[in-house]
Structures are given as C-alpha cells and as structure tokens.
LUMKE-577548 format. One record per residue (C-alpha): residue in three letters; x, y, z. Coordinates in steps of 0.25 Angstrom, whole numbers. Layout:
N
ALA | X | Y | Z
...
//
This chain:
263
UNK | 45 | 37 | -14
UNK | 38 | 50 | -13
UNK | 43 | 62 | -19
UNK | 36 | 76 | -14
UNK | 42 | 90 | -23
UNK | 37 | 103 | -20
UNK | 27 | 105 | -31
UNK | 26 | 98 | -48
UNK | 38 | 104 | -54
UNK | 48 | 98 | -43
UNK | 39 | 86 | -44
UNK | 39 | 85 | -59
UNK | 55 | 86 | -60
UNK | 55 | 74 | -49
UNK | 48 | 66 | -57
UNK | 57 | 66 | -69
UNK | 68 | 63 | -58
UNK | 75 | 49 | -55
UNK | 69 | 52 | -43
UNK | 60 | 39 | -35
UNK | 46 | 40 | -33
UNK | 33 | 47 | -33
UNK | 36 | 64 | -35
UNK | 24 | 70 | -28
UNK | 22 | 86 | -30
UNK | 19 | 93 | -18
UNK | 9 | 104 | -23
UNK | 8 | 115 | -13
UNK | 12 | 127 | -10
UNK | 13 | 130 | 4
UNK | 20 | 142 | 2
UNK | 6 | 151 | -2
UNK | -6 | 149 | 6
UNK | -13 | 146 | 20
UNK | -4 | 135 | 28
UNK | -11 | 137 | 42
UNK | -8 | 128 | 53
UNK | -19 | 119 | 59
UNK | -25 | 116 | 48
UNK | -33 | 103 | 45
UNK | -29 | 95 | 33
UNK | -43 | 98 | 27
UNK | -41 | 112 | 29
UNK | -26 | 113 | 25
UNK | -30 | 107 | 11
UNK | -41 | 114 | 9
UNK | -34 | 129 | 13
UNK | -20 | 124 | 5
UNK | -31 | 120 | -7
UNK | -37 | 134 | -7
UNK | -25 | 141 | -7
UNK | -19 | 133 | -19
UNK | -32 | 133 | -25
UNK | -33 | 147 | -25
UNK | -19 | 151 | -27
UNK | -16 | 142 | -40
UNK | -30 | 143 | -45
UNK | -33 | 128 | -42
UNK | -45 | 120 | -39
UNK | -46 | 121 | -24
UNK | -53 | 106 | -22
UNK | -43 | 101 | -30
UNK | -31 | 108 | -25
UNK | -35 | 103 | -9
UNK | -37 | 89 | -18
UNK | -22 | 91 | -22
UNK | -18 | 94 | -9
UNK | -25 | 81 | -2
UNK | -19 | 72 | -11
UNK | -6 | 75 | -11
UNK | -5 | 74 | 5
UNK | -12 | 61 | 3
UNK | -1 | 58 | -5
UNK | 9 | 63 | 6
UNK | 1 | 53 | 16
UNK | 4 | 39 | 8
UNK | 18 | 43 | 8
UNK | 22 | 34 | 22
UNK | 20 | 23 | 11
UNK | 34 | 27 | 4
UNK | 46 | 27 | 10
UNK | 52 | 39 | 6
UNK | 45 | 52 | 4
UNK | 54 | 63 | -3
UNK | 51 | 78 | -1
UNK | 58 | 88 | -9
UNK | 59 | 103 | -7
UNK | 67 | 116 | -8
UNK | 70 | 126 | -2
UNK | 61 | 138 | -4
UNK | 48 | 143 | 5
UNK | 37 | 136 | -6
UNK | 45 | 122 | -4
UNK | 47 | 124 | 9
UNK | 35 | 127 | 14
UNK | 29 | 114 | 7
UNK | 39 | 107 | 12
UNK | 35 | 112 | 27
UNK | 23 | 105 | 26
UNK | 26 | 93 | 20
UNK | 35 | 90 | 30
UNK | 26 | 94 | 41
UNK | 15 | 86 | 36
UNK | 24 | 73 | 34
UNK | 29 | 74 | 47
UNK | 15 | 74 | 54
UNK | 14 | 61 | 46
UNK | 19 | 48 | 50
UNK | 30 | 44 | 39
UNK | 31 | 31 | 45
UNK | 43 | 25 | 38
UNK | 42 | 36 | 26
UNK | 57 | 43 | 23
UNK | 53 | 57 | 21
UNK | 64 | 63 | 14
UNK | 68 | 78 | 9
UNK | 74 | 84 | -2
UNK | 75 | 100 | 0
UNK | 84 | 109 | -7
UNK | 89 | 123 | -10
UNK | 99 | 121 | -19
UNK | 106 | 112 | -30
UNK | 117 | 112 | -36
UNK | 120 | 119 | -49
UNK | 107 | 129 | -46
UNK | 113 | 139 | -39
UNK | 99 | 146 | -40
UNK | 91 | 133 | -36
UNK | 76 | 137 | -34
UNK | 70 | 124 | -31
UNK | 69 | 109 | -36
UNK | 61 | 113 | -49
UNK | 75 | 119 | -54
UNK | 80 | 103 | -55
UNK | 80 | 94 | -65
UNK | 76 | 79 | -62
UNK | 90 | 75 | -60
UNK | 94 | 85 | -51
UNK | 81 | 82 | -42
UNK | 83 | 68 | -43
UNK | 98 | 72 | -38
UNK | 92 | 77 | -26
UNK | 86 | 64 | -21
UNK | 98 | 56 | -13
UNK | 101 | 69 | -6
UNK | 85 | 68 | 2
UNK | 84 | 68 | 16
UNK | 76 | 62 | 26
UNK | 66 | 71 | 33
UNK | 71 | 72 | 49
UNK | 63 | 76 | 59
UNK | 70 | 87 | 61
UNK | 63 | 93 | 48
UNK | 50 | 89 | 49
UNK | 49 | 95 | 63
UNK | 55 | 108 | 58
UNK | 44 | 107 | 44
UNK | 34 | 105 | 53
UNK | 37 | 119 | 63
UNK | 41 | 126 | 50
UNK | 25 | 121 | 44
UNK | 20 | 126 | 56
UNK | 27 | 140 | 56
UNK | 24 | 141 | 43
UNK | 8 | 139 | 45
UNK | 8 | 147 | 58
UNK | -2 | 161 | 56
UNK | 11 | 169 | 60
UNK | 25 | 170 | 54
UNK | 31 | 171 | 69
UNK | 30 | 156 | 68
UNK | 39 | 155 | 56
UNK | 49 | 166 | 63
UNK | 49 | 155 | 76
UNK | 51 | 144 | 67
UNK | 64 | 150 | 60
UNK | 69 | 154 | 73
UNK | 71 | 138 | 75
UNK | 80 | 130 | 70
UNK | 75 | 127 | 54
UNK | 89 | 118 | 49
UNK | 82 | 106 | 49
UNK | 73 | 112 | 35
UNK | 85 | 121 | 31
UNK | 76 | 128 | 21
UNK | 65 | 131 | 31
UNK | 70 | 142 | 36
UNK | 75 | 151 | 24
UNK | 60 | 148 | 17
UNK | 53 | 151 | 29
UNK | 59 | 164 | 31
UNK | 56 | 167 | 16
UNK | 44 | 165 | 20
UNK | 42 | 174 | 31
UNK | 47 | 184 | 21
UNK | 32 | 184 | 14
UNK | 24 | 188 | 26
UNK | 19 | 203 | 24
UNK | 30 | 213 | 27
UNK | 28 | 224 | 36
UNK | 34 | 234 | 26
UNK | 24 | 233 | 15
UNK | 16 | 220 | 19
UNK | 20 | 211 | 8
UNK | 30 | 197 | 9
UNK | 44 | 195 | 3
UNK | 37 | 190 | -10
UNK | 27 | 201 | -15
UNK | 39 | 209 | -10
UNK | 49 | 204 | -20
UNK | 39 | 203 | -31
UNK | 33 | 217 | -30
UNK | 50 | 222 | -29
UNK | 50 | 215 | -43
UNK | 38 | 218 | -48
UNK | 43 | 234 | -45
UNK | 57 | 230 | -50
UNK | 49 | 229 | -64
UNK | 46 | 214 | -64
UNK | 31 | 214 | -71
UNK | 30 | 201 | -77
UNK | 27 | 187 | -68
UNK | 35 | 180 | -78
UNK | 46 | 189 | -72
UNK | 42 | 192 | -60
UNK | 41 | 175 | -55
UNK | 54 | 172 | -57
UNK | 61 | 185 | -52
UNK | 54 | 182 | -40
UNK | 59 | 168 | -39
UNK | 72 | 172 | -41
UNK | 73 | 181 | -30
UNK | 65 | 173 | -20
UNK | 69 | 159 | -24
UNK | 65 | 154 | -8
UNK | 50 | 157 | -9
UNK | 50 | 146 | -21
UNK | 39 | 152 | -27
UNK | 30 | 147 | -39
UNK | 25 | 155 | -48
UNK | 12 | 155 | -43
UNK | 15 | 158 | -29
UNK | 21 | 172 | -34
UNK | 10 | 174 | -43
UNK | 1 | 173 | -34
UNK | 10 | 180 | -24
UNK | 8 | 193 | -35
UNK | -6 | 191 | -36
UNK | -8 | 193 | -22
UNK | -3 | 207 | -21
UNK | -10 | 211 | -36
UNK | -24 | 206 | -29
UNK | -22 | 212 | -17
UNK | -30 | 225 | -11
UNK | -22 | 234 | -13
UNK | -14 | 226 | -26
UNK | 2 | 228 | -27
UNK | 4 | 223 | -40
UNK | -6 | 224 | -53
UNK | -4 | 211 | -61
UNK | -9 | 209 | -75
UNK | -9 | 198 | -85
UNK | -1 | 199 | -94
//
C-alpha cells in the first residue's frame, strides 16, 4: 500500500508510524514556478526541472531525473490496491494536491482504491499548521478516518488544475463561482491565492506585501522574519525557501525594494 505525503518531512514522520506500506515523498512545489497548460510530458518535466533547478540551486538533469522517476513510480501504482494520498489544507498542499489528483484521474486505476486523507485541524493544536506538527502516533491516528476519492473530487481537482494553469486569473474567479464543496479546502487556498497577483495600488501580491509591512515594522533578521510570516499567513504553507526566494526577488529587482546582506 502506497503512501504519497506532500514532501520528506511528512514523509519521514510516516515512516516512524505504525502506518502500512511504502511512504513515498512527493517533492514538488507547484506553488512557485510555470504550470502552463498544454503542455507535453517532455516539456512539462523539462520546465518544472528548470524551475526547481534554478530556484533550489539543484542540478537541472537531475532534478527533471527526479521528477521522471517518481511519476514512474505513480504509474505502477494500479499494481497495489490501495493508494493513500495525504494533504492539508494550505495553497502549497493544495495546489500539489491538484495535480495529482488530475493526473490520476486521467489514469485508468483499474481496481486501485485511491484514498484521501486531508486535514485543517487536530485536536489538541489549536494552531495546527500542517501534518509536520504530528508525531507518528498522531499520524498514524489519522489512517481509519481516509476516505475514498469520488468522482465528484476528481472532477472538481481537475477544473481547479486547469483554472490554476490558465494564462488569466478570470479562470480562477470562474472556477470559485461554482460550486467547490466536494475539495472543501479548494476554495479558501485558491483565493489566497488570487491574493499574490500584483496589486493595482502598488504592483506587488499579498506576500511581499506582508513581509515588506514587517520588515518596516522593524523585523531585519530572516531568522525572525520566516516565522513571523508563517505565523500570520499560515494558509500559503510556505517553506522557508519559498519566502526567501520570495525576498530575493524584490532585493534583485530593477528597481530593488529591499537591500539584503549576509549576515
């Protein structure tokens, strides 16, 4: 039995788990990065490993390597009879979430259970962030309550995946004008983030926003400044990485809005 977490950390805590079966890492990060639609596999893999390449400062051939692999993986997984995904509730998890449910429903499962365990609380968290906060009992905990993917929310992932790799937000806008209960965290993510396209008032997105409000607040260290942010934009599920590079973006620009040192 197949498990697929959202990245090594919730990976890692599975496998110290009670819980059945092989615990796959999905390492992706749809959240950053060119998603466009039409794409060939070829292409897809080779733009995704670009991206990544460039953005985590990997090797691109061994990034696109990565990223073949692993869908390799996803394909022998009509040989199991259960495939277990589990996510949570913010924009990085659901957006990866988005496309692996699209991609598996152009697949044929054949007599595959493809089950789902997605969540935006626990009990005793009153400030749950995300499965990484769980120990391996409390994850294992969460097992008996999956459910089996209806059709339902595979058709609504795969409108949602194609909204989300639409050129234009409108498609987005469409898309939550519908009805979005079948994914129940679809909606609030998605809107989050519409939130990051450029404002008209000064041409930057909900993030750089809230980080430059920080940063003027007095906040000069990104030792401090990373979990401040986390802490008030829990729903964006950001790593580390992604806000850095989120900073480094607006100190590289033409016209830089922040001057970043090492220190």
């Amino acid at each position: 039995m197949p498990h697929i977490h959202n990245g090594d950390s919730f990976a890692d805590i599975a496998r110290q788990s009670s819980l059945p079966g092989e615990q796959l890492a999905w390492r992706e990060a749809l959240i950053e990065g060119p998603t466009p639609a039409g794409s060939t596999e070829t292409e897809w893999h080779s733009l995704r490993a670009r991206h990544l390449a460039e953005f985590y400062g990997a090797d691109p051939a061994e990034t696109e390597r990565g990223l073949r692999i692993q869908e390799e993986r996803l394909s022998s997984y009509t040989e199991h009879d259960e495939v277990v995904l589990w996510f949570e509730h913010d924009l990085f998890c659901q957006t990866n979430l988005l496309y692996l449910l699209n991609w598996l429903a152009g697949r044929n499962l054949r007599d595959t259970r493809l089950s789902l365990i997605c969540i935006g609380e626990f009990p005793g968290l009153p400030e749950f962030r995300g499965l990484g906060e769980l120990n391996p009992n409390q994850m294992a905990s969460l097992f008996a309550g999956r459910h089996e993917v209806s059709k339902a929310e595979k058709t609504l992932a795969s409108a949602a995946w194609r909204a989300y790799c639409s050129p234009e937000p409108t498609a987005i806008q469409t898309l939550l004008g519908t009805d979005t209960s079948a994914l129940p965290f679809l909606k609030p993510a998605l809107q989050f983030h519409l939130e990051r396209f450029p404002s008209v008032g000064n041409g930057l997105g909900r993030i750089e926003n809230r980080a430059l409000e920080f940063i003027h607040d007095g906040v000069r260290r990104f030792a401090d400044l990373f979990p401040r942010f986390g802490h008030a934009e829990p729903a964006y599920g950001l790593g580390d990485m992604q806000f850095w590079n989120t900073l480094r973006r607006m100190g590289e620009a033409p016209e830089p809005l922040l001057n970043i040192k090492n220190r």
